[in-house]
N, C-alpha and C positions, 0 to 999 in steps of 0.2 A: 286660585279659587275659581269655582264656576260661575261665569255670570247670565244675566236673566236679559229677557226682555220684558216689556211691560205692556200686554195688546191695549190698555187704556190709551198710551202715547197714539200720535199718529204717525207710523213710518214716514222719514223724511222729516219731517218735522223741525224745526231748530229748538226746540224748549222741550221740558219733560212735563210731564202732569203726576209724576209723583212727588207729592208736595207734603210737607206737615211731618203727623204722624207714618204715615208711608214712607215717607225719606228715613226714617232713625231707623225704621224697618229693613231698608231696601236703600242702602247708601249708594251712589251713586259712584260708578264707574271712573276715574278720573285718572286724567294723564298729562303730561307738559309735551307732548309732543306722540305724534302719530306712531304706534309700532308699527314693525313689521310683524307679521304672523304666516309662521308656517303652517300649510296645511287651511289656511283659511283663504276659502276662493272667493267671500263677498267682502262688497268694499268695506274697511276699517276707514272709519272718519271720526270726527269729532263736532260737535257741536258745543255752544257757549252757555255757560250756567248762569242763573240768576245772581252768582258770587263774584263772576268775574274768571271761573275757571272753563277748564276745558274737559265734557264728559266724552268717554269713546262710547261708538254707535257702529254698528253691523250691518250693513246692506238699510241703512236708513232707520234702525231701531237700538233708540237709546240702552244702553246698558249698565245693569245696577249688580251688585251685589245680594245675597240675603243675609240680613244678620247671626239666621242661627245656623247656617252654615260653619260648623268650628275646623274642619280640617281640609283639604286638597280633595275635591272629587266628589262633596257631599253634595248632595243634591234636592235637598229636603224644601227648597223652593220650588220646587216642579209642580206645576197644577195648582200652584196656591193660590184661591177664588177664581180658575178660570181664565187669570188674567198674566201668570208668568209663569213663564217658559222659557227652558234652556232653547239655544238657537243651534240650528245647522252648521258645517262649515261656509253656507251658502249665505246665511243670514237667517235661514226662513223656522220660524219656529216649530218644536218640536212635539205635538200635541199627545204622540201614543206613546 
């Protein structure tokens, strides 16, 4: 599935700011350990969640899901209010 960024957060950042109802919306990216990724030249990191888990992050921008995303490639979170964006292979978000 395609994951988002969130220009709300602040890259780098250790915590996310999608909080609440934004969360159910916009699930959070979550892993027990760093992937590797091909094809991806910014750094894959993780940062710690309020639960005690571990979300992955892109060149310093936490990464979520969208919920009504339903199949491989859908993209229907793109632009949504402004504030999420598919990311590059670099990290850097992708506005047009």
């Amino acid at each position: 599935m395609v994951l988002y960024a969130y220009l709300k957060d602040t890259q780098g950042a250790q915590t996310s700011a999608c909080t609440g109802g934004c969360a159910a919306a916009w699930p959070m990216a979550l892993a027990s350990a760093t992937p590797t990724l091909t094809g991806v030249t910014g750094a894959v990191t993780m940062i710690p969640t309020a639960a005690g888990g571990k979300q992955l992050a892109l060149n310093g921008w936490p990464l979520y899901y969208f919920a009504k995303d339903k199949a491989a490639g859908d993209i229907l979170g793109q632009g949504v209010g402004s504030v999420w964006y598919v990311l590059d292979a670099s990290g850097t978000p992708k506005k047009a």
